[in-house]
C-alpha positions in Angstrom: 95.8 120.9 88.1 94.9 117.7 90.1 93.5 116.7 93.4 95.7 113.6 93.6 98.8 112.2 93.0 101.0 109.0 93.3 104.5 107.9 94.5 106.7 105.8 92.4 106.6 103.1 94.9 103.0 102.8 94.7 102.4 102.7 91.2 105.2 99.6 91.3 102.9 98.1 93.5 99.4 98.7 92.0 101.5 97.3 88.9 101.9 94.2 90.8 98.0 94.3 91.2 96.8 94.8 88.1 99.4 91.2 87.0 97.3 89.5 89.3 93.8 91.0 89.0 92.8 93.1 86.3 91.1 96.3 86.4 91.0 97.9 89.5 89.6 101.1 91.7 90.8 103.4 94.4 87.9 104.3 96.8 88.7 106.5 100.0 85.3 106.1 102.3 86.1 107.6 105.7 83.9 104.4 107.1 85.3 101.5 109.2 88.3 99.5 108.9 91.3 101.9 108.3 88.9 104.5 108.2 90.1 107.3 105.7 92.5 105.2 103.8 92.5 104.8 100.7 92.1 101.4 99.0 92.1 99.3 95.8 89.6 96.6 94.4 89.1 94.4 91.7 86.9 97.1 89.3 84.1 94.6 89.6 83.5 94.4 93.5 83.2 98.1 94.0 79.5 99.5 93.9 79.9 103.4 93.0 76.6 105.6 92.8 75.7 109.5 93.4 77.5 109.7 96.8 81.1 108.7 95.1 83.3 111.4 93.7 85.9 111.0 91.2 89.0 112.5 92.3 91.6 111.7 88.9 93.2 108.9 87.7 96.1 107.3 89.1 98.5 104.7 87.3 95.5 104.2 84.7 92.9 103.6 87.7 90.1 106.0 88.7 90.3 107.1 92.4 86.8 108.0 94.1 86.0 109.0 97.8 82.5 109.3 99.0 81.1 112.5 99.1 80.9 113.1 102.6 84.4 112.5 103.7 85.3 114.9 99.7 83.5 117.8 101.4 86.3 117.6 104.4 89.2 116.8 102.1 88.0 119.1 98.9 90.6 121.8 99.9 93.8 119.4 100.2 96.1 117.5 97.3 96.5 114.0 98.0 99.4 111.8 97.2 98.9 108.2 97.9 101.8 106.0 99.2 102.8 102.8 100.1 104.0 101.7 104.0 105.0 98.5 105.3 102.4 96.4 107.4 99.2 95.2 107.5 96.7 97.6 107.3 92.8 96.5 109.0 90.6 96.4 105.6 89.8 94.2 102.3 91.9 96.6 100.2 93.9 93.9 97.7 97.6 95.0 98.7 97.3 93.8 102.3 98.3 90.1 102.1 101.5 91.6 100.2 102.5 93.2 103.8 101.8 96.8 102.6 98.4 99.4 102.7 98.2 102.7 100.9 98.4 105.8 103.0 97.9 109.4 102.1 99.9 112.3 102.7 97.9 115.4 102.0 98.6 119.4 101.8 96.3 122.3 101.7 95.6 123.2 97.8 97.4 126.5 96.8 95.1 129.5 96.5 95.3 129.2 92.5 95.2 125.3 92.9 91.6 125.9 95.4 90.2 128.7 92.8 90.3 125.9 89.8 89.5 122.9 91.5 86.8 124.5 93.8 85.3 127.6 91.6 82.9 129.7 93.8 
């Protein structure tokens, strides 16, 4: 089972990221900017420590959200998708007119027992 997941359309376009910049990252942080969305870095320029949680693996990159704002999404499934406009942070897909957004759903009661055991 996994916590996230990822639309065709965005894997064409973290695709088009990885031509231009290498290894990358997902990090959801709930802080300022476009708040809870999710965005994407060059590997390199993303500091992770004990308050980042790894989610799973998207298109070959790992997606992490800080622990805070993972203790008030731990009981959803995320799918990350692309819209068209500018979003307000430094997330790398921005000065191609799109951001990442996330639609979510409330795990399943067999999906919550194995992702969040008791």
């Amino acid at each position: 089972m996994e916590r996230v997941a990822i639309t065709e359309r965005a894997i064409a376009l973290v695709k088009q990221l990885q031509e231009k910049h290498g290894e990358l990252i997902f990090h959801q942080s709930g802080g300022c900017c476009d708040g809870s969305s999710p965005m994407i870095f060059e590997k390199e320029d993303m500091y992770l420590d004990d308050s980042d949680v790894l989610l799973g693996e998207l298109a070959g990159i790992n997606y992490y959200m800080n622990r805070d704002q993972y203790e008030y999404w731990k009981h959803t499934h995320l799918t990350i998708d692309i819209t068209a406009g500018r979003g307000s942070s430094f997330s790398l897909e921005i000065p191609l007119g799109f951001r990442f957004i996330i639609h979510s759903r409330m795990l399943s009661e067999e999906e919550n027992s194995a992702l969040n055991p008791a």
